[in-house]
BALOBA-1460 file (C-alpha; in Angstrom, 3 decimals):
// residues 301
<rec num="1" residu="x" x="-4.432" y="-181.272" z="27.178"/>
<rec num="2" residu="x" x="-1.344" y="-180.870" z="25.654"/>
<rec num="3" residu="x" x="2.064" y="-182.539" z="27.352"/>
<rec num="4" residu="x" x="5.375" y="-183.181" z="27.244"/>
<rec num="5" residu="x" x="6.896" y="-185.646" z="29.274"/>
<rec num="6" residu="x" x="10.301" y="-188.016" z="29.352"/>
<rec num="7" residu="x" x="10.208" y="-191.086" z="28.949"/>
<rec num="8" residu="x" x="9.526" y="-193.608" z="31.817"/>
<rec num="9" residu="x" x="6.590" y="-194.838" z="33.673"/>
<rec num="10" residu="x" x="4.312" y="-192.832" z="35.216"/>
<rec num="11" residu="x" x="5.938" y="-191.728" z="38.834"/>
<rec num="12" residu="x" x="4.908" y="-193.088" z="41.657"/>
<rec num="13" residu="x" x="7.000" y="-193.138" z="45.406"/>
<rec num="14" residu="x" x="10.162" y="-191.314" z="45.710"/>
<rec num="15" residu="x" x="10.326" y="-189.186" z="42.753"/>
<rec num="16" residu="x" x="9.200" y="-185.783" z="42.101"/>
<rec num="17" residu="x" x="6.999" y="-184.478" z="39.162"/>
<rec num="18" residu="x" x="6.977" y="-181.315" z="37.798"/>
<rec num="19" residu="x" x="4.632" y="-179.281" z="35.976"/>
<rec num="20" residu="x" x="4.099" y="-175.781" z="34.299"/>
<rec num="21" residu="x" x="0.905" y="-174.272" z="32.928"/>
<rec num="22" residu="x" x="2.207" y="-171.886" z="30.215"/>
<rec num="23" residu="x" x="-0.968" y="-170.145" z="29.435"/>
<rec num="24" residu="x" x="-1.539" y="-169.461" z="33.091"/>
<rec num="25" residu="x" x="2.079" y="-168.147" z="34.235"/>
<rec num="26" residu="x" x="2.028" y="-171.180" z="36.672"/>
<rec num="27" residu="x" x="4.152" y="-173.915" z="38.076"/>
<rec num="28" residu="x" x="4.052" y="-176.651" z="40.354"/>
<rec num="29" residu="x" x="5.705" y="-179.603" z="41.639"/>
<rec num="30" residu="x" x="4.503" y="-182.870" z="43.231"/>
<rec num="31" residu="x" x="5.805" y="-185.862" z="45.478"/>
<rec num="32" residu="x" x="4.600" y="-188.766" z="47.336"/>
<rec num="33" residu="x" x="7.414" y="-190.034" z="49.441"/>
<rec num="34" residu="x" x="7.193" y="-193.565" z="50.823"/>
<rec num="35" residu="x" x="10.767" y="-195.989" z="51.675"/>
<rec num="36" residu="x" x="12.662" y="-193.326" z="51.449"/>
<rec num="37" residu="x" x="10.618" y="-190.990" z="54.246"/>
<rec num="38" residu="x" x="10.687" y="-195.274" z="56.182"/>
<rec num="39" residu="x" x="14.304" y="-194.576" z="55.900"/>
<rec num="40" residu="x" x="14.420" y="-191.535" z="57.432"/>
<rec num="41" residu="x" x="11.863" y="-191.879" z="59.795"/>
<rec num="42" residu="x" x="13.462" y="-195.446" z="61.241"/>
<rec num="43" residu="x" x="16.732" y="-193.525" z="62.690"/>
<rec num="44" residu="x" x="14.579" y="-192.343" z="65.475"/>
<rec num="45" residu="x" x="11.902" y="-194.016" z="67.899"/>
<rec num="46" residu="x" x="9.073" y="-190.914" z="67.185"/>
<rec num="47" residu="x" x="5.906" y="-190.736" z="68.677"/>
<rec num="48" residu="x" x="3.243" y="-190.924" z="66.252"/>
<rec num="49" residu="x" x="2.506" y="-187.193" z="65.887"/>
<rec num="50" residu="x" x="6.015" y="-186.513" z="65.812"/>
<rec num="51" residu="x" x="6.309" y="-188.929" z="62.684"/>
<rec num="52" residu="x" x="3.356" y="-186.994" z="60.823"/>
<rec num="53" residu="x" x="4.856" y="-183.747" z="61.721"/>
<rec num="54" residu="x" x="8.354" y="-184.849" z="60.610"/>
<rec num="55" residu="x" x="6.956" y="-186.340" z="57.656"/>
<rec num="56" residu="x" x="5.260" y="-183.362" z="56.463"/>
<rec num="57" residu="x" x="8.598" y="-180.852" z="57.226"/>
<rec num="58" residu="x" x="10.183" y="-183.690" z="54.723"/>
<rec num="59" residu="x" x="7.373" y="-183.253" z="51.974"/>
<rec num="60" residu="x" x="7.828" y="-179.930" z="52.335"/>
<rec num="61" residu="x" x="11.615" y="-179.574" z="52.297"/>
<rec num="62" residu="x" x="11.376" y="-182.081" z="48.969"/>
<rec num="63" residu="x" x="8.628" y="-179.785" z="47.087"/>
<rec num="64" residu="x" x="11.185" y="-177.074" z="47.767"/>
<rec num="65" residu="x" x="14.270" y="-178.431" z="47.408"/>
<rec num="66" residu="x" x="13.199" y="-179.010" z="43.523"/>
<rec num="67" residu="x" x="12.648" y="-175.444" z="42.725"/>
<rec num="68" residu="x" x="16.515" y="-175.748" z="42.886"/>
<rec num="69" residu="x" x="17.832" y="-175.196" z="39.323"/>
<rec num="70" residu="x" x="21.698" y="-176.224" z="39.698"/>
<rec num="71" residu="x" x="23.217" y="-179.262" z="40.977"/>
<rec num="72" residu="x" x="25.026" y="-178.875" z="44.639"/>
<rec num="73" residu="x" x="22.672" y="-176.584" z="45.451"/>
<rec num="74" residu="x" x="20.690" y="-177.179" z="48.979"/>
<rec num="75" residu="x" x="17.665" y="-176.141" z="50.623"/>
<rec num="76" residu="x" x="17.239" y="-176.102" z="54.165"/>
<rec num="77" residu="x" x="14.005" y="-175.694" z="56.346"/>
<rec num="78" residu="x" x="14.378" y="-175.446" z="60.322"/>
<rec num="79" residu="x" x="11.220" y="-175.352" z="62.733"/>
<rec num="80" residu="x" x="12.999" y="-173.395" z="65.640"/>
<rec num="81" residu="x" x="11.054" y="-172.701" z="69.589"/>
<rec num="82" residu="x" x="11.992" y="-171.276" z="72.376"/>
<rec num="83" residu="x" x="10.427" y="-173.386" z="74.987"/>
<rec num="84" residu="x" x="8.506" y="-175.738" z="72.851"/>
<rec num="85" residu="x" x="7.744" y="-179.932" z="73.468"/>
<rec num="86" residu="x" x="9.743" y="-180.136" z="70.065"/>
<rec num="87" residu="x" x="12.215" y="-177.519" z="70.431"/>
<rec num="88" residu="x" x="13.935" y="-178.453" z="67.032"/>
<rec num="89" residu="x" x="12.722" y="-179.589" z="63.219"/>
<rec num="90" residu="x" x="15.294" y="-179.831" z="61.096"/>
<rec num="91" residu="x" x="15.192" y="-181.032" z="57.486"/>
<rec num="92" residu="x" x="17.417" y="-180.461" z="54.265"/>
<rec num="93" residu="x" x="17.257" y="-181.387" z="50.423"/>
<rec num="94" residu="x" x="20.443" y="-181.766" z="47.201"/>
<rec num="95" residu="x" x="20.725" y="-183.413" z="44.370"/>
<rec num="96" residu="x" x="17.422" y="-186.003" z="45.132"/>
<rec num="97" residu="x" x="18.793" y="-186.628" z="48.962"/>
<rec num="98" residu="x" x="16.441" y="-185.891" z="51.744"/>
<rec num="99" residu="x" x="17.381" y="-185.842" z="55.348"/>
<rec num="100" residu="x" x="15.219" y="-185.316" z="58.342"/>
<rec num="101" residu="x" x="15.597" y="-184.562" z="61.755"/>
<rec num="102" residu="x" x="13.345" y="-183.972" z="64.914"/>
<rec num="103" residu="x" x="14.519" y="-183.485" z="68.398"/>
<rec num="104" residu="x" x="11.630" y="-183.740" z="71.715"/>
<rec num="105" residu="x" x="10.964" y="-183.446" z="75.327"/>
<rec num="106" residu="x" x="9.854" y="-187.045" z="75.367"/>
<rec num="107" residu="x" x="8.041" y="-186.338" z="78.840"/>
<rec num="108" residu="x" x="5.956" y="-183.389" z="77.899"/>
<rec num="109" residu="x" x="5.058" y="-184.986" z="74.668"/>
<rec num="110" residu="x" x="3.362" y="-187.885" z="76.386"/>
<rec num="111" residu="x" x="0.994" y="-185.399" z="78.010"/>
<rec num="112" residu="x" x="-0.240" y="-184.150" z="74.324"/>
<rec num="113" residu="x" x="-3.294" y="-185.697" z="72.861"/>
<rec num="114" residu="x" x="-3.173" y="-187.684" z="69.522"/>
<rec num="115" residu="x" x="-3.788" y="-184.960" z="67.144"/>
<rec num="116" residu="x" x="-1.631" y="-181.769" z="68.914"/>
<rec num="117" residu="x" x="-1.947" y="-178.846" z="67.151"/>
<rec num="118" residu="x" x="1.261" y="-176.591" z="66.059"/>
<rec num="119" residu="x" x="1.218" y="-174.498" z="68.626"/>
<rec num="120" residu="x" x="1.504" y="-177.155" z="71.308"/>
<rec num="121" residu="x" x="3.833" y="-178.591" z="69.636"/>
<rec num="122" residu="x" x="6.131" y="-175.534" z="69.274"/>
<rec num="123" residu="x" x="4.689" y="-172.586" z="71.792"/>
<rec num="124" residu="x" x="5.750" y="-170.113" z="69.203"/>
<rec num="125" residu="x" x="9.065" y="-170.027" z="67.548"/>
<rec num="126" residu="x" x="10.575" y="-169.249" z="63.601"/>
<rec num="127" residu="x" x="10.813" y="-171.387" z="60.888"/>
<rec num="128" residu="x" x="13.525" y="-170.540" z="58.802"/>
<rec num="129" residu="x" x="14.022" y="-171.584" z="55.364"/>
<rec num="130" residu="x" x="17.943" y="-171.366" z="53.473"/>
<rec num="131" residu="x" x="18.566" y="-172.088" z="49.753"/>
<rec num="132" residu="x" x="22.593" y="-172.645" z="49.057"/>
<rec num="133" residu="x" x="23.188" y="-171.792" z="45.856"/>
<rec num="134" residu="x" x="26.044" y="-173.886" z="44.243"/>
<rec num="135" residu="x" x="26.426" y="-171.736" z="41.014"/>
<rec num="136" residu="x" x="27.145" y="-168.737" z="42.585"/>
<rec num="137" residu="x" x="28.163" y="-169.186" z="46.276"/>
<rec num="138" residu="x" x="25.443" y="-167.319" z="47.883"/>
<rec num="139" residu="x" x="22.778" y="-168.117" z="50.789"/>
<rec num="140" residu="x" x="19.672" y="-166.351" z="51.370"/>
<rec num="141" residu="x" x="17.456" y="-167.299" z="53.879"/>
<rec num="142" residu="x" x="14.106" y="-166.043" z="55.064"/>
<rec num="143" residu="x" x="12.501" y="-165.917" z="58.524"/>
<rec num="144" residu="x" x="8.192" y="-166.374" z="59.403"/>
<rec num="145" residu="x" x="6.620" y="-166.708" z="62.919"/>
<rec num="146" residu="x" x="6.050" y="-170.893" z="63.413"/>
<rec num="147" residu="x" x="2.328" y="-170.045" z="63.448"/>
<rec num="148" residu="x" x="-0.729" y="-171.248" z="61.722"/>
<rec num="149" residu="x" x="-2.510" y="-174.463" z="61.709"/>
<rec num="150" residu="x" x="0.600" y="-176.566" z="60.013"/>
<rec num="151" residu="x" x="4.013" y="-176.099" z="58.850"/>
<rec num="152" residu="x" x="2.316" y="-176.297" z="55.240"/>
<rec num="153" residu="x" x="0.386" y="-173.046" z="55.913"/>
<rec num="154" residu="x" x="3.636" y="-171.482" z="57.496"/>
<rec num="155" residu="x" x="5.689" y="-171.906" z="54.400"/>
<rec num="156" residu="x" x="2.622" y="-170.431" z="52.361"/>
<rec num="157" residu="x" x="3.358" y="-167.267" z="54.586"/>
<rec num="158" residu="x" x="6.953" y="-167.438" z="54.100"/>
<rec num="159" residu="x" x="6.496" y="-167.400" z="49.956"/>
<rec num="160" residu="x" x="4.187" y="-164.678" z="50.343"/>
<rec num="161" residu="x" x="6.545" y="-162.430" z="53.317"/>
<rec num="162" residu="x" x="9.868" y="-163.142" z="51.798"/>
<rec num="163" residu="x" x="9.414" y="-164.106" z="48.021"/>
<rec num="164" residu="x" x="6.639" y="-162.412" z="47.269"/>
<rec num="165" residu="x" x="5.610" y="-165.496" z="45.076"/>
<rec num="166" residu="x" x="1.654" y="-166.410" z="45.625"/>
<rec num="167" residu="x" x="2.236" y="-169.775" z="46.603"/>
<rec num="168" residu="x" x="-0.204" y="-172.796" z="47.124"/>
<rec num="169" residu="x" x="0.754" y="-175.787" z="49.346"/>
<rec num="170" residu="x" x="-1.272" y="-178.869" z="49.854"/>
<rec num="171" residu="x" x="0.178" y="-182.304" z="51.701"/>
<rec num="172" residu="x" x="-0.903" y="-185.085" z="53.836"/>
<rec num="173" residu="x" x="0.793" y="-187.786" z="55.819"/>
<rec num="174" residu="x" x="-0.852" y="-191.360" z="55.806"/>
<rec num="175" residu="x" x="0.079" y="-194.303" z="58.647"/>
<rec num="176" residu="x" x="-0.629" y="-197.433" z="58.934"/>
<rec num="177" residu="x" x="0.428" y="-201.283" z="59.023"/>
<rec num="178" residu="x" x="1.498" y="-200.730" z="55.273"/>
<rec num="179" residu="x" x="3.966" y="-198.358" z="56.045"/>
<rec num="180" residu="x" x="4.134" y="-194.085" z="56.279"/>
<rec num="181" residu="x" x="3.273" y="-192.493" z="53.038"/>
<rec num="182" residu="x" x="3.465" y="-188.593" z="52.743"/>
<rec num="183" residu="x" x="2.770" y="-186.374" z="49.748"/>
<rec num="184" residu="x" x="2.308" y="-182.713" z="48.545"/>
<rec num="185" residu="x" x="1.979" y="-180.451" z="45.669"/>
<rec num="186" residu="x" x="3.554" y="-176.872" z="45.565"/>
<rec num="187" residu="x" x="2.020" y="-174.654" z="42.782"/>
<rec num="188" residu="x" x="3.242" y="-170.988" z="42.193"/>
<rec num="189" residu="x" x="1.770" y="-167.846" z="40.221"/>
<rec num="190" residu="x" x="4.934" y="-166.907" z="38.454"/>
<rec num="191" residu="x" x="6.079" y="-163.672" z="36.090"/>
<rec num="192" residu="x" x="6.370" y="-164.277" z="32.718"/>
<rec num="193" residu="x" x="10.104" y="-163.435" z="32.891"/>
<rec num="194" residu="x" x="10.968" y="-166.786" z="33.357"/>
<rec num="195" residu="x" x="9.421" y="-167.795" z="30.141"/>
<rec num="196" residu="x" x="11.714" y="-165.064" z="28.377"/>
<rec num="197" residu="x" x="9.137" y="-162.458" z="27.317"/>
<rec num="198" residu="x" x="7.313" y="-159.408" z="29.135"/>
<rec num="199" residu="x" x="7.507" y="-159.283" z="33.034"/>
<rec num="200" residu="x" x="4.197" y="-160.013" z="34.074"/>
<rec num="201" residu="x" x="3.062" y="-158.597" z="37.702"/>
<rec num="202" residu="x" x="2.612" y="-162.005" z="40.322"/>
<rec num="203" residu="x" x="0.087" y="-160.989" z="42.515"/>
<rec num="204" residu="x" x="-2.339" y="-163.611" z="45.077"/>
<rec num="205" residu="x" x="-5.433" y="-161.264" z="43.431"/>
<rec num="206" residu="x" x="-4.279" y="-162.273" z="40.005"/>
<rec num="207" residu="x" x="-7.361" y="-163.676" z="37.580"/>
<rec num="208" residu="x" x="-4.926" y="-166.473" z="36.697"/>
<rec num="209" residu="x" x="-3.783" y="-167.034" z="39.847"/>
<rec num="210" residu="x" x="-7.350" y="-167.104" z="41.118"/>
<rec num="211" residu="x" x="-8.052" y="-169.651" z="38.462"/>
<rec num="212" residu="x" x="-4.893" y="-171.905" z="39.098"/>
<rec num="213" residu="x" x="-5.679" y="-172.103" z="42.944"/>
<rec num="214" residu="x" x="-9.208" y="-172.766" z="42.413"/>
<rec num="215" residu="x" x="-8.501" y="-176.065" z="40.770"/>
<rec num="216" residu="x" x="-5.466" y="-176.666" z="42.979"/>
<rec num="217" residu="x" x="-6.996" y="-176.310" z="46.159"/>
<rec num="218" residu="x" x="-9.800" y="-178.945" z="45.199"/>
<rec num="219" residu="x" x="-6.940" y="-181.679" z="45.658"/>
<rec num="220" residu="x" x="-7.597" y="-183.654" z="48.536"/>
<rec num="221" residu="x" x="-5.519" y="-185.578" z="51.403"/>
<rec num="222" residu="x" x="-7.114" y="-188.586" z="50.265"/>
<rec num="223" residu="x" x="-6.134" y="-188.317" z="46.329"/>
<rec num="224" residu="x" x="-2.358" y="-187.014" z="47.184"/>
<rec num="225" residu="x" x="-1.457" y="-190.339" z="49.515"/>
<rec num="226" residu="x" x="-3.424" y="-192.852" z="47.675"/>
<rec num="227" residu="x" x="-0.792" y="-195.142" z="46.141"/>
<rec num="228" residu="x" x="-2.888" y="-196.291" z="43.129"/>
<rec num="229" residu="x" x="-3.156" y="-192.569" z="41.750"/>
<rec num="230" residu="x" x="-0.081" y="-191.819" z="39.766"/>
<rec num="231" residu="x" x="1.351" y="-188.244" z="40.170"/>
<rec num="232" residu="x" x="0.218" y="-187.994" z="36.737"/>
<rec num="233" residu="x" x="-2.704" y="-188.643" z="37.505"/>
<rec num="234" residu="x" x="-3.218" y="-186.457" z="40.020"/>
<rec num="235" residu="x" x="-1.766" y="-183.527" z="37.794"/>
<rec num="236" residu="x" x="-4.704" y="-184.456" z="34.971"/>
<rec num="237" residu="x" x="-7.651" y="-184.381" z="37.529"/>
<rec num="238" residu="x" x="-7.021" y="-180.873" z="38.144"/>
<rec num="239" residu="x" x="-5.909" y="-179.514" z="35.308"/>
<rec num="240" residu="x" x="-6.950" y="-181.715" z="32.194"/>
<rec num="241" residu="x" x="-9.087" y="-178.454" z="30.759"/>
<rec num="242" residu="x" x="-6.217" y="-175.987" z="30.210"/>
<rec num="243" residu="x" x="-4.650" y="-175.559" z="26.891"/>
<rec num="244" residu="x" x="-1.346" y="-177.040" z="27.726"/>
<rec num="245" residu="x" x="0.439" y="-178.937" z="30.642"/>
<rec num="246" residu="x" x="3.848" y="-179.760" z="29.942"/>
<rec num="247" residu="x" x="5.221" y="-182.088" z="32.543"/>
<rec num="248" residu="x" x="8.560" y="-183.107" z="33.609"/>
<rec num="249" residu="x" x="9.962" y="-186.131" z="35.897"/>
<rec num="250" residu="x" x="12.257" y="-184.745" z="38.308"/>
<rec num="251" residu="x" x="14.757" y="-186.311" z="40.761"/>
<rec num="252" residu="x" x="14.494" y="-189.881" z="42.337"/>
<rec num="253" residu="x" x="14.799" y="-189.102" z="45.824"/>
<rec num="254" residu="x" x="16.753" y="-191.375" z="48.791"/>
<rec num="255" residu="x" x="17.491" y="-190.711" z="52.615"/>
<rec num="256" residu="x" x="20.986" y="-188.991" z="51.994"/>
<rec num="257" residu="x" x="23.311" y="-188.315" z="55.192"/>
<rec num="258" residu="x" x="26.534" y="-187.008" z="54.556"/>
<rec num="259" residu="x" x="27.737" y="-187.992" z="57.353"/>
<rec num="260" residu="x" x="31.213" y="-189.688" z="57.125"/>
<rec num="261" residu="x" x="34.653" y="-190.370" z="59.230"/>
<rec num="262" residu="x" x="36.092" y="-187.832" z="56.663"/>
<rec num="263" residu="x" x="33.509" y="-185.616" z="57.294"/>
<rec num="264" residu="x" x="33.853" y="-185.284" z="60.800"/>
<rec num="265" residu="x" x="37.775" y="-185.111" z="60.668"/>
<rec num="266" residu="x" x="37.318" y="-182.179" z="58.727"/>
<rec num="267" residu="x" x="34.769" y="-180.021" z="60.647"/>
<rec num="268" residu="x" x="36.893" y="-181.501" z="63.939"/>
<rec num="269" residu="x" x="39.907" y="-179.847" z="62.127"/>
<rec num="270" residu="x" x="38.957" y="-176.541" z="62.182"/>
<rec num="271" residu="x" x="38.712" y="-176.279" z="66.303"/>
<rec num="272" residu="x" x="41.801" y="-175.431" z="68.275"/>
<rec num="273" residu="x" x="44.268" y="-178.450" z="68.916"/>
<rec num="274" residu="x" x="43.329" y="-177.500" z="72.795"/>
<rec num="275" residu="x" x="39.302" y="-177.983" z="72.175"/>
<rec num="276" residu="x" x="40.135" y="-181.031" z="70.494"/>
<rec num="277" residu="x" x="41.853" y="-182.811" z="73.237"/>
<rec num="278" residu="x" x="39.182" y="-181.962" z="75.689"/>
<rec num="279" residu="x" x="36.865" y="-184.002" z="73.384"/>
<rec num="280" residu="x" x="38.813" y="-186.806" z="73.729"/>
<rec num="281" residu="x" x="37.598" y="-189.783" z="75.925"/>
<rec num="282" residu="x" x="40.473" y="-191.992" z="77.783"/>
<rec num="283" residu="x" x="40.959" y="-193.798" z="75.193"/>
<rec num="284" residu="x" x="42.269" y="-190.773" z="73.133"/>
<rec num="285" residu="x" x="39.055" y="-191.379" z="70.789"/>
<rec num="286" residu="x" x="36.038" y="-188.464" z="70.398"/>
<rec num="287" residu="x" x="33.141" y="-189.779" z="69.755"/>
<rec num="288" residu="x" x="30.679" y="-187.780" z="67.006"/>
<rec num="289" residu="x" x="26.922" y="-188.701" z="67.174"/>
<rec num="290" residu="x" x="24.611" y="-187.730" z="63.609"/>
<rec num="291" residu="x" x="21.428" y="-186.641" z="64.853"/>
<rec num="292" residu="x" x="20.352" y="-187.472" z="61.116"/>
<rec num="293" residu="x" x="21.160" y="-190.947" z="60.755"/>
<rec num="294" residu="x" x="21.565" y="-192.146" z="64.575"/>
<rec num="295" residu="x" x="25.418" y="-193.701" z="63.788"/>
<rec num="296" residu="x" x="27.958" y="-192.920" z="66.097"/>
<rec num="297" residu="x" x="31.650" y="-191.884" z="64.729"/>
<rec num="298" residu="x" x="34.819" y="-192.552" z="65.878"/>
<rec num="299" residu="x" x="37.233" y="-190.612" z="65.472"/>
<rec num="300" residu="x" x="41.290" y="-190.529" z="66.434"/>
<rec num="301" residu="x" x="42.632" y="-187.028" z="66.662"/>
């Protein structure tokens, strides 16, 4: 097997890896998140399924997030329901910082068992996935039923639906006294257009893409959160028989909240002077809670 790879040691928690398989019109990317998903994850007292859940939206939201080819740029992924025990998932990625959010009936939840399924969790819904693209300006943002058996599988629909990109998604979420580790890999059957030559059709029927998801979809829970495997690794136990692998480390990634007093002065600046003194408490103060970080903000109008 052929690679090329920067220099560095091999990539462990907190950084993403990416990969192309030239031959095969493929690419993928790969992540094991650890402190920084502790990070995240301490802002809130979750219930244990709500920390797995949470923890794979963030996985997810990373493996995305670094299909993103120019700085600024953001990615977005919201678990919406109508009437669901978690009635809101919200996670976004830029630049290498992740930020999570999940908010829960904490009474219903306590009725679920340990391992609830999506659909109890949600009762329907949308998940919604935005990319912000910094170059030029624009947002595009497709919509797919909340349904399957995890939010993985969802956002394999959503590739398919609204990208038309056959798309392969594998993650798991690991707990225990050591800490929370979750990881995933996102591979893609791609055209050849982004190599610069002949547009090749991308299509799930594909013999390539047959081939490429064979292999991929032998990866298992076990090898993506076990800390001794390297990303690396990983990448070489599937693929180590094609022609050429050329792998690339991507972005460190932290818990990022942009949350700030000059942040909130701004957004509060853009409401009517009359809306902004009903905020205020008695003390003439209005008081801005991030749902992200758990920090409350004060603010003087």
């Amino acid at each position: 097997m052929s690679k090329e790879i920067d220099s560095g040691s091999e990539t462990g928690f907190d950084r993403l890896l990416q990969f192309t398989l030239p031959a095969r019109n493929a690419r993928g990317r790969v992540v094991r998140l650890g402190p920084a998903l502790e990070d995240i994850l301490a802002a809130h007292p979750y219930p244990p399924a709500l920390k797995h859940l949470l923890s794979e939206a963030l996985v997810l939201t990373a493996l995305m997030g670094a299909l993103l080819k120019h700085g600024g740029s953001q990615l977005t992924l919201q678990a919406q329901a109508n009437d669901g025990i978690v009635s809101l998932l919200v996670c976004d990625y830029r630049d290498g910082e992740l930020r999570g959010y999940a908010r829960h009936d904490d009474e219903r939840f306590e009725q679920l068992g340990a391992y609830p399924s999506l659909s109890e969790l949600f009762g329907g819904g949308y998940l919604a996935i935005t990319f912000d693209l910094a170059a030029s300006g624009e947002r595009y943002q497709g919509i797919v039923p909340l349904e399957g058996s995890s939010l993985s599988h969802a956002v394999e629909q959503y590739f398919a639906q609204s990208e038309q990109v056959p798309t392969l998604i594998r993650t798991g979420v690991r707990g225990g006294l050591g800490g929370i580790i979750g990881a995933g890999m996102l591979v893609q059957h791609l055209a050849d257009v982004e190599e610069g030559r002949e547009r090749l059709e991308a299509r799930a029927d594909h013999p390539e893409w047959e081939h490429v998801a064979t292999l991929a979809a032998s990866l298992t829970e076990e090898e993506l959160v076990d800390p001794e495997l390297s990303l690396e690794t990983l990448v070489w136990r599937l693929f180590n028989e094609e022609r050429e692998v050329r792998v690339l480390h991507g972005d460190p990634i932290v818990r990022g909240c942009r949350c700030s007093v000059v942040h909130f002065e701004e957004v509060l600046a853009r409401f009517p002077k009359e809306d902004r003194t009903d905020m205020r408490d008695e003390n003439g103060i209005i008081r801005v809670d991030c749902a992200f970080c758990s920090r409350e903000f004060l603010i003087e109008d």
